[in-house]
C-alpha positions in Angstrom: 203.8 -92.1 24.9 206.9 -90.0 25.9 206.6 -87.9 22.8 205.9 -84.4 20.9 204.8 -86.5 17.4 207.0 -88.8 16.8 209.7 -87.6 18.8 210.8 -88.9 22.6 209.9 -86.1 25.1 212.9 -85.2 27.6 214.0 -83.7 30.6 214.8 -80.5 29.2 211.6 -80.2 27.6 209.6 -80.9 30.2 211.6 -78.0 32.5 210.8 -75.8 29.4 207.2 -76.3 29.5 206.9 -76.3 33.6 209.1 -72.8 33.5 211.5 -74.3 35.9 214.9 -76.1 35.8 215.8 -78.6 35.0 217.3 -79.5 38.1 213.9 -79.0 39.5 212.4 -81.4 37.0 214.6 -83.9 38.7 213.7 -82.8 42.0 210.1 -83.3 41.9 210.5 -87.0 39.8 213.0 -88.1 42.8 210.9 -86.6 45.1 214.2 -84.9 46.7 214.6 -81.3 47.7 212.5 -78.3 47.6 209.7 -77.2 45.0 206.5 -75.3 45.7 203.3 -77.2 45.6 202.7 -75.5 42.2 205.6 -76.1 41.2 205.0 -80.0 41.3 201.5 -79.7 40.4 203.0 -78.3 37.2 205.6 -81.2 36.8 203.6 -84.1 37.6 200.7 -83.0 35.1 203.0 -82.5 31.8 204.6 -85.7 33.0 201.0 -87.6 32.8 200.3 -85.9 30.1 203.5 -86.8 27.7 204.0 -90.1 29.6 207.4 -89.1 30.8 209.6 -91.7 32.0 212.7 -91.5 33.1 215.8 -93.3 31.5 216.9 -95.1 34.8 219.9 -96.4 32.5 221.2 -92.9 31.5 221.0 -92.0 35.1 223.1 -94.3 36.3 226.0 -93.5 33.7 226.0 -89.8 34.8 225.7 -90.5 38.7 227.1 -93.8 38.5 224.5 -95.1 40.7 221.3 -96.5 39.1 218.0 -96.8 41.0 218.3 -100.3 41.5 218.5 -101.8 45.1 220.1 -105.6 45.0 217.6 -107.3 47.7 218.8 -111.3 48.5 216.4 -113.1 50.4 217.5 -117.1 51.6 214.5 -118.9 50.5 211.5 -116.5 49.3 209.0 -119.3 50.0 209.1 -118.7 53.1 206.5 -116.2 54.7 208.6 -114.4 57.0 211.0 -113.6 54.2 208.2 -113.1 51.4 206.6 -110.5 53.1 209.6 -108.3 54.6 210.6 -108.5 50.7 207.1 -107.4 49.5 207.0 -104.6 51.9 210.6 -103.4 51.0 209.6 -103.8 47.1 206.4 -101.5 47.5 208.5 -98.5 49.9 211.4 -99.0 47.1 208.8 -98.0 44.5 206.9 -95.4 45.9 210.4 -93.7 46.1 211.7 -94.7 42.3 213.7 -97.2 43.2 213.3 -101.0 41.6 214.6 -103.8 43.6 216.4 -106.5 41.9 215.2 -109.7 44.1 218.2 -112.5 44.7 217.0 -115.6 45.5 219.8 -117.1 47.2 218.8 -120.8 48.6 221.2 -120.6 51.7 223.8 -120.7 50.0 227.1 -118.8 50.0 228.8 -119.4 46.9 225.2 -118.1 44.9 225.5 -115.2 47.1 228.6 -114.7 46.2 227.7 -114.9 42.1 225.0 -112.9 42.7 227.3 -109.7 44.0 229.8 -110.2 41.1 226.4 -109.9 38.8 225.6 -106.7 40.7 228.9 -105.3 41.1 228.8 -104.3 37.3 225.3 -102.8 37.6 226.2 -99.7 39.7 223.6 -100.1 42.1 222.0 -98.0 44.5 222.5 -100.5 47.7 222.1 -104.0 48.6 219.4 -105.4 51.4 220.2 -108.5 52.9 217.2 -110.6 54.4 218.4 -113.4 57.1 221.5 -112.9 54.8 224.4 -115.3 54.9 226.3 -113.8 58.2 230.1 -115.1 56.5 229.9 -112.7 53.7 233.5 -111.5 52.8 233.0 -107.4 53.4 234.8 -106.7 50.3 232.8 -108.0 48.1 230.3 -105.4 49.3 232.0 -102.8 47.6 231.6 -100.4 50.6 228.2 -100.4 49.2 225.3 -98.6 51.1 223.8 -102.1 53.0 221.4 -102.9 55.3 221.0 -106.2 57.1 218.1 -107.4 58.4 217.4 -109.8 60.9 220.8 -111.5 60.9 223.8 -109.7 61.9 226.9 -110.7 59.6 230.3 -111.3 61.3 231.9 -107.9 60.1 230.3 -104.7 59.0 231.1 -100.9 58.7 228.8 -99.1 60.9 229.2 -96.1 58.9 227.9 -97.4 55.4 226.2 -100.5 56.8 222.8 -101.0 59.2 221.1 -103.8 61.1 217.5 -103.7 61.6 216.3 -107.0 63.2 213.6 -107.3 66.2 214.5 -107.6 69.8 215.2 -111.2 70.0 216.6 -110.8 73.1 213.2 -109.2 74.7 211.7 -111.8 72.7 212.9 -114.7 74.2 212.7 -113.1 77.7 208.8 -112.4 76.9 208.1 -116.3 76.0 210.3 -117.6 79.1 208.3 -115.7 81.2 204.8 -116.7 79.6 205.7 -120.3 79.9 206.5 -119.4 84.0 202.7 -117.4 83.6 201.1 -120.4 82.7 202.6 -122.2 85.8 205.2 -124.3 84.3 208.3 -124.6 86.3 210.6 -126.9 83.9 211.6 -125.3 80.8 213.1 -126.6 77.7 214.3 -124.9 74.9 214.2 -125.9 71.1 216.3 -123.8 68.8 218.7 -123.5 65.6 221.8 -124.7 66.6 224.3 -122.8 64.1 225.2 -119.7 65.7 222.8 -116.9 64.0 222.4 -114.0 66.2 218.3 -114.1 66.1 218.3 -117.6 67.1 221.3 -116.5 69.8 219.5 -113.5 71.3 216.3 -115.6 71.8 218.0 -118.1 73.9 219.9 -115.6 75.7 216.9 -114.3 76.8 214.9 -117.2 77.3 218.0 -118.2 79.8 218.0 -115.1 81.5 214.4 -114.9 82.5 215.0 -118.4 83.4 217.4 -117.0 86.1 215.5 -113.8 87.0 212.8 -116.5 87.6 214.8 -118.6 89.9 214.6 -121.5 87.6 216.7 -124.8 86.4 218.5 -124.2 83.4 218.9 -127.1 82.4 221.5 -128.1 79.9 220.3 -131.2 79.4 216.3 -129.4 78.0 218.7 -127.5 75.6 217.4 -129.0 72.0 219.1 -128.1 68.8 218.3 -128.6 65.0 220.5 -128.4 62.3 218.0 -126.8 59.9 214.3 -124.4 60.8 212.2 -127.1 59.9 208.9 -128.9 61.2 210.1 -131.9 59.9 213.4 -131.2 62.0 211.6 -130.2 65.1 209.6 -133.2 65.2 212.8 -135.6 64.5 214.9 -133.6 67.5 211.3 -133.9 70.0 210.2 -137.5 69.2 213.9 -138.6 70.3 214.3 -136.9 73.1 210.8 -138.0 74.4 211.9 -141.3 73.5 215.2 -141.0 76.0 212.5 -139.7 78.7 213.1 -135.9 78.4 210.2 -134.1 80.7 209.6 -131.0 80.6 206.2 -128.9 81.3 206.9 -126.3 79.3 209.1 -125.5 76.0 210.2 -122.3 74.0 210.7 -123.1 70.7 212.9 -120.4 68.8 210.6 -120.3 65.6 206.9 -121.2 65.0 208.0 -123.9 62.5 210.1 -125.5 65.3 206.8 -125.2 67.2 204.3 -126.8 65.3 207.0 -130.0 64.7 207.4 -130.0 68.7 203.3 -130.1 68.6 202.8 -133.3 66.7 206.0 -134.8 68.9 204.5 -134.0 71.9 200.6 -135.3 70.3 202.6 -138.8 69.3 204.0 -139.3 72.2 200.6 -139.3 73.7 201.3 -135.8 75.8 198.4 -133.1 75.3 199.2 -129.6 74.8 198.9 -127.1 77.1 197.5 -129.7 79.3 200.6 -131.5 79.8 203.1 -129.3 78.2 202.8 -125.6 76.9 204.5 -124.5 74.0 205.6 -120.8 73.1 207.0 -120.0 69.4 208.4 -117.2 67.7 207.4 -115.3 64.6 203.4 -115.2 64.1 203.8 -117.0 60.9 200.2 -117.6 58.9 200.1 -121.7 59.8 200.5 -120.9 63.4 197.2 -118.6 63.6 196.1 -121.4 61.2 196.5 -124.6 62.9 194.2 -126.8 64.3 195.7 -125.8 68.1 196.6 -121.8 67.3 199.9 -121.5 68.8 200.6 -118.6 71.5 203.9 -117.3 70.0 206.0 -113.9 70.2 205.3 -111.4 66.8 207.8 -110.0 65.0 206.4 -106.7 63.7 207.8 -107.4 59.5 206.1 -104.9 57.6 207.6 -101.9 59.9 211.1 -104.2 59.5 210.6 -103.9 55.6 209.4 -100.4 55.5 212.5 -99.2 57.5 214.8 -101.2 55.7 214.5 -99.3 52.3 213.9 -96.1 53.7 217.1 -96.2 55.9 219.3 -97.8 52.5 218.1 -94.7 50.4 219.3 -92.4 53.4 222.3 -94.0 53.2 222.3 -94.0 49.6 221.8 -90.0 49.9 224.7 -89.3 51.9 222.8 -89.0 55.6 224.8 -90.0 58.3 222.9 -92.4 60.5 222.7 -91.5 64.2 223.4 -95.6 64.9 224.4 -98.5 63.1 221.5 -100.8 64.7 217.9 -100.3 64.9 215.7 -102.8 67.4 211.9 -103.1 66.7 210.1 -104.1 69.5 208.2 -107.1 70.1 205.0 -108.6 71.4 203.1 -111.9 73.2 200.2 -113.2 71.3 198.3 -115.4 73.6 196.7 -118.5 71.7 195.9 -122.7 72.7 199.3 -123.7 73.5 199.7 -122.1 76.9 197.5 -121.7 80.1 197.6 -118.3 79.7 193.6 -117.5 79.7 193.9 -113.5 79.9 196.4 -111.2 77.7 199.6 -111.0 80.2 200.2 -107.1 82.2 201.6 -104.5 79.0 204.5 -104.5 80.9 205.0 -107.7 80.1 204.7 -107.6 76.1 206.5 -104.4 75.0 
């Protein structure tokens, strides 16, 4: 439709009908800078009425930055990551931005293609979700970036941010609603390649475990080489096998959980009767399963959200007040624990 009879309606045209600049035009499209309410009123409606639309490609010659945001995700069948990504598609949007969704399987060398792909596109920014954390920084291109969930090895804290929950508080929270529930020994089930969420949630776990006067014991210390049920159930079935007893287990993921479930059901051992088990996430099969699992939610939409919103401040030129951003997290209180009531507030923030 962008057109005065057979011609393509343009920027300049528009300004010339609206009675302001040009540079205004752009203003109220990018939805950057002042303009009266009138002003935009006057905008929008010739733009709905000619079917404006703006030639992103042309753009990002003249700026040499498109409105494109690279977004690499490790395995988008995976809830968690589906619906940070969904919510980071719809903010990128609502602002004119399209996200360019790399599908990247865990693997480094695709990540790798995928930036060489992307280098040539002049894009806005890149978003990294549970990105691969031995990414070479130059081949970010001092890019605007923002990481979430997984902190990578080396990053400019002036260009780059990390948004991932409080893992930390996280793991404290589940340690403490295992000792809630009245358990006393405490195992831990968790990823054992050194990613920082799966780090911080054992730190705290451990820590609470010493605030609590508690065994740490090194030898309830359970770690898989890949987040899987399948892998979790492998890992639990042999160490009940070897005579592992425990009354209690914090499990780093909800996956992990539900494989440490049908161990612990195998092995004859009923849960929470026998042993309670705390996960992590508040995926959809852990408010789904036949025992609902008591686990610790991550809050991703607000992760999502925040992501795009800080990359396009980035993008703009703001200088952000810190390089990492913690979103808090909270206890939900399901089958697998003793737990009857919600625990104090205190507690879950």
């Amino acid at each position: 439709m962008s057109k005065i009879g057979n011609k393509q309606i343009s920027m300049v045209e528009i300004s010339k009908m609206a009675g302001v600049s040009v540079a205004t035009v752009s203003r109220v499209i990018n939805k950057n800078g002042r303009y009266s309410p009138e002003t935009e009123k006057r905008v929008k409606d010739l733009i709905k009425q000619y079917g404006y639309v703006p030639n992103m490609a042309a753009k990002g010659l003249k700026t040499k930055k498109s409105n494109f945001v690279g977004v690499f995700v490790p395995d988008i069948t995976n809830e968690f990551f589906a619906s940070v990504v969904l919510e980071i598609q719809n903010t990128l949007f609502k602002k004119g931005y399209l996200a360019l969704l790399c599908n990247t399987n865990e693997d480094l060398t695709t990540e790798k293609e995928y930036l060489d792909m992307l280098s040539a596109a002049q894009i806005a920014g890149l978003i990294f979700v549970s990105g691969n954390t031995r990414i070479e920084q130059e081949n970010l291109q001092l890019l605007p970036t923002v990481y979430i969930d997984r902190q990578p090895q080396h990053y400019d804290g002036s260009k780059h941010l990390v948004i991932e929950s409080d893992n930390y508080g996280g793991g404290r929270i589940a340690a403490n609603a295992l000792y809630e529930a009245g358990c006393r020994r405490i195992a831990c089930l968790h990823f054992s390649q050194s990613i920082s969420t799966h780090r911080r949630r054992h730190d705290g776990y451990r820590d609470e475990m010493f605030a609590k006067n508690l065994e740490y014991d090194e030898a309830l210390q359970f770690g898989v080489d890949e987040v899987s049920y399948e892998a979790a159930k492998r890992k639990m079935l042999c160490a009940l096998k070897k005579g592992a007893m425990f009354d209690g287990i914090f499990c780093t993921t909800d996956w992990l959980a539900l494989g440490t479930i049908a161990a612990l059901e195998e092995c004859g051992l009923k849960v929470p009767e026998d042993v309670n088990v705390v996960g992590f996430d508040d995926i959809l099969p852990a408010r789904l399963a036949s025992k609902p699992l008591t686990t610790v939610r991550q809050q991703v939409n607000v992760m999502g959200r925040m992501a795009a919103k800080q990359l396009l401040r980035i993008a703009d030129g703001e200088k952000l007040d810190t390089s990492r951003i913690e979103i808090a997290v909270s206890l939900v209180t399901r089958d697998t624990t003793n737990i009857r009531q919600p625990l104090p507030k205190a507690v879950i923030e």
